[in-house]
C-alpha positions as CSV (number, residue, x, y, z in Angstrom):
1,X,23.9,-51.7,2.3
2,X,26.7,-54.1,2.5
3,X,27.8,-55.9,5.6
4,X,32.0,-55.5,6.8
5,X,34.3,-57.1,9.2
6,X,36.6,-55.3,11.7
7,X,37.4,-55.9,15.0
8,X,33.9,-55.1,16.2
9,X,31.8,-57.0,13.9
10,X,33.8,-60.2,15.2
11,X,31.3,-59.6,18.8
12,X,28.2,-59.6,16.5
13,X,27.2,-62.9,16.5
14,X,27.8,-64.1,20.1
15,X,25.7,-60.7,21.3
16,X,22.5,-61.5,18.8
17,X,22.8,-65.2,20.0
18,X,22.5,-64.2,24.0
19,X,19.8,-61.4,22.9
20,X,18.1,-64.0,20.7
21,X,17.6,-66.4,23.9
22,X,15.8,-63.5,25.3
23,X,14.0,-62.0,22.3
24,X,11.8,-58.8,23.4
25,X,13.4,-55.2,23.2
26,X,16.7,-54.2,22.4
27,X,18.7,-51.1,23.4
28,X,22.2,-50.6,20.8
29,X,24.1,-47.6,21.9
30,X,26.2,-46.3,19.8
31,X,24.9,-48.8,17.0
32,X,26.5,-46.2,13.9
33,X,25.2,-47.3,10.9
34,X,22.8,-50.1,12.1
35,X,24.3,-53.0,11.4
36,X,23.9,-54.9,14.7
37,X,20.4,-53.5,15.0
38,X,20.0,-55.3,11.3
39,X,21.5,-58.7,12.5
40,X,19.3,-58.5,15.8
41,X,16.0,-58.1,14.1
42,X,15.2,-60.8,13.1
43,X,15.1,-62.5,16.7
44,X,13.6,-60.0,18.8
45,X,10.3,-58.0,18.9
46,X,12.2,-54.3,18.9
47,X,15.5,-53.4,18.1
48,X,15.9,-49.2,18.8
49,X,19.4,-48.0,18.0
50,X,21.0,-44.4,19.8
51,X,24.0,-42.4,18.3
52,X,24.8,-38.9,18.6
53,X,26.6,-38.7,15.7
54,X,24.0,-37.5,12.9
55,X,25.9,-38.6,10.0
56,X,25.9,-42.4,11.1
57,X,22.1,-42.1,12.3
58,X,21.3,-41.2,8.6
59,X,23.4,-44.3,6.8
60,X,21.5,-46.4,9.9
61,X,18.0,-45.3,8.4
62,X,19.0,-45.9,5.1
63,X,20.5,-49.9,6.0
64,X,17.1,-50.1,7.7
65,X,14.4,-48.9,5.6
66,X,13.2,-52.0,5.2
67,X,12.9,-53.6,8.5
68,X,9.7,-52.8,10.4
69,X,10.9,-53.7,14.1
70,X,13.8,-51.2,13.9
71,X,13.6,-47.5,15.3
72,X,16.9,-45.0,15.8
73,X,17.0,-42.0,18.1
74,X,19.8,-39.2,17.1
75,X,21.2,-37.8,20.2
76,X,23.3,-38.5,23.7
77,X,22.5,-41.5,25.4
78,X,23.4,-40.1,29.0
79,X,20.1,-38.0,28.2
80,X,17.3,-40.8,27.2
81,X,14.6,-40.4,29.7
82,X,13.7,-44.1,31.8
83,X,10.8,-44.9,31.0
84,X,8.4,-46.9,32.6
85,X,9.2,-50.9,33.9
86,X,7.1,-52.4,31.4
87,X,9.1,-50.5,28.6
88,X,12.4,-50.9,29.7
89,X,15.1,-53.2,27.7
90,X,15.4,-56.9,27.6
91,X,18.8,-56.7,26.5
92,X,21.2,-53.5,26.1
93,X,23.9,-53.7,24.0
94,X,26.9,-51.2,23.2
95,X,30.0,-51.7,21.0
96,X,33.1,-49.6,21.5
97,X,30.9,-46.6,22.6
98,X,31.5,-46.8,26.5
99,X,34.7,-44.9,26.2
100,X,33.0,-42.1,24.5
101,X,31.5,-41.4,27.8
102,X,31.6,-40.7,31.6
103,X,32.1,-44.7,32.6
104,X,30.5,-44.3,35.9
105,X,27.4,-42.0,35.0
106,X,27.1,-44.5,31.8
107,X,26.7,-48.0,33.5
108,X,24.0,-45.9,36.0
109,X,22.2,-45.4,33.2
110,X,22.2,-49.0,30.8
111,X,21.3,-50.3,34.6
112,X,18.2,-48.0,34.9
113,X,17.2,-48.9,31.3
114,X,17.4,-52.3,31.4
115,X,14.2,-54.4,32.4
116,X,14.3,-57.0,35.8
117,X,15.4,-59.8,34.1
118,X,17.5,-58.2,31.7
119,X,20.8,-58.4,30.1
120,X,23.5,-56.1,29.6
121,X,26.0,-57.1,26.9
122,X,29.5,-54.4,26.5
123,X,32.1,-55.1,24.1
124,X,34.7,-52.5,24.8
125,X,38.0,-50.8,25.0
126,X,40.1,-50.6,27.8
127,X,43.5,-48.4,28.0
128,X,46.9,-50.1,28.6
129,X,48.0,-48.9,31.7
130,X,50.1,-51.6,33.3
131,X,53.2,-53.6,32.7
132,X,50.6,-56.9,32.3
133,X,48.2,-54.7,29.8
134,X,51.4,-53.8,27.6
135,X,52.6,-57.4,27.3
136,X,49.2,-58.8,26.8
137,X,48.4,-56.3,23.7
138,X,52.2,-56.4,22.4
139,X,51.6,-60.4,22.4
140,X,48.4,-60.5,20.3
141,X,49.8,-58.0,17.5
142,X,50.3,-60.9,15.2
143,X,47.7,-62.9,16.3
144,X,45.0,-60.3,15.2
145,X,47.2,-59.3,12.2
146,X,46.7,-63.0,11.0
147,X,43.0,-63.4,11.6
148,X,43.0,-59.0,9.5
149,X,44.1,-60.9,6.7
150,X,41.8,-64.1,7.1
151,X,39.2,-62.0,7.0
152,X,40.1,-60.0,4.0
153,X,41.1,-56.7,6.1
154,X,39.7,-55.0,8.8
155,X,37.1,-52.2,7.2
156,X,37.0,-48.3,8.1
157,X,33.9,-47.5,8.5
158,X,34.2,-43.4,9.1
159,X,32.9,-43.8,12.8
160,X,34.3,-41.4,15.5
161,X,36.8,-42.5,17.5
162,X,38.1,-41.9,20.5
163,X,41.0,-43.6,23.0
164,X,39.8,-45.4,26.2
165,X,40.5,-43.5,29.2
166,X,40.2,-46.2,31.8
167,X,42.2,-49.7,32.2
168,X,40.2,-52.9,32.6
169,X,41.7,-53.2,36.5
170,X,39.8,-49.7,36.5
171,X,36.7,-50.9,34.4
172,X,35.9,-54.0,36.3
173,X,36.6,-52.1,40.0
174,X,33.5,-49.7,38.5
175,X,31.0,-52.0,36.8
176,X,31.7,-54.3,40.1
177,X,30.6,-51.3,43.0
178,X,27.5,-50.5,40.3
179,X,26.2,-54.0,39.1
180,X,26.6,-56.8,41.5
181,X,27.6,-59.8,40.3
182,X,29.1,-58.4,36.5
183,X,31.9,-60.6,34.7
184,X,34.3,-58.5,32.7
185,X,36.4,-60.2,30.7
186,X,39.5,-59.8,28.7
187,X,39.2,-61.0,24.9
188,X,40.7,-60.8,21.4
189,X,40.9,-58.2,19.2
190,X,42.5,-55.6,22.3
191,X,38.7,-55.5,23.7
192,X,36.8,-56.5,26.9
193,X,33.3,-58.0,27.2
194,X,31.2,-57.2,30.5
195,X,28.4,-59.4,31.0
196,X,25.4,-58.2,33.4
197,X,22.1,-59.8,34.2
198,X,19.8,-57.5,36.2
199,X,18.0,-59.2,39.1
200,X,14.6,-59.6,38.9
201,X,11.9,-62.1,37.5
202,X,12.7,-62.3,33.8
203,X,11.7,-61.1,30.7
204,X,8.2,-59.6,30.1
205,X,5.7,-61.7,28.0
């Protein structure tokens, strides 16, 4: 299967880089059709992928058919049992699939999954709520429209989508009272990246 750009995609390589400096096993959610869990492969010992959506679960097994370090589970992430310490996460991923869920109940969860030591990476979408998100978005209209084209277009995939319920004042004021010590920042492409490191002593060998 071919690989795209769109606005996601552009967060691809600066996630397998952090997950790379860790290596181990990698939790995608929402990872649709595989293709981060395809880039990520190559650098880590596991990459497992979850999506609820059955149709994008299926193109995923097809784009990775070939890579022996890759496993997908088809169902709702809020429902993956923990499992034990020594096969938690070393670094948790999830692209534009927060605001699919309960934001609260979802951080409790990628913070019980991931290992001490571990990393949780977000890219995602926050809703424009306030005078200062408005002007921010309005102003990088042409911006992004400039780097669409450089890129050749910014490619459909058929995902679900869905509109952010939360603004990133509201986003950062949860991920702060759940994970001590998060960054969320503000970046291109109207999306967000929070940054987590879970205390503890490392990765596992």
């Amino acid at each position: 299967m071919e690989t795209y750009w769109n606005h996601n995609t552009a967060f691809h390589d600066e996630l397998v880089a952090d997950a790379r400096l860790r290596g181990g096993r990698v939790l995608d959610i929402g990872c649709g059709d595989g293709l981060l869990l395809q880039r990520l492969a190559p650098f880590v010992q596991q990459t497992v992928g979850i999506d609820p959506d059955e149709t994008a679960i299926a193109r995923a097994r097809e784009r990775l058919s070939g890579v022996p370090n890759a496993a997908l589970v088809s169902g709702d992430f809020l429902q993956l049992p923990v499992p034990a310490e020594a096969e938690r996460y070393d670094t948790i991923t999830c692209v534009a699939a927060l605001h699919h869920m309960p934001l609260k109940e979802a951080l409790v969860q990628m913070r019980d999954l991931l290992a001490p030591g571990g990393r949780l990476l977000v890219v995602g979408l926050a809703a424009d709520k306030s005078l200062l998100d408005l002007a921010i978005a309005t102003a990088a209209v042409l911006p992004i429209r400039l780097m669409d084209r450089l890129h050749g277009g910014m490619q459909d995939i058929g995902v679900r989508i869905a509109e952010p319920k939360e603004s990133l004042r509201e986003i950062r004021q949860a991920a702060r009272e759940l994970l001590p010590g998060v960054t969320v920042r503000r970046r291109f492409y109207y999306r967000y990246v929070l940054a987590w490191e879970k205390p503890g002593d490392g990765q596992r060998k």
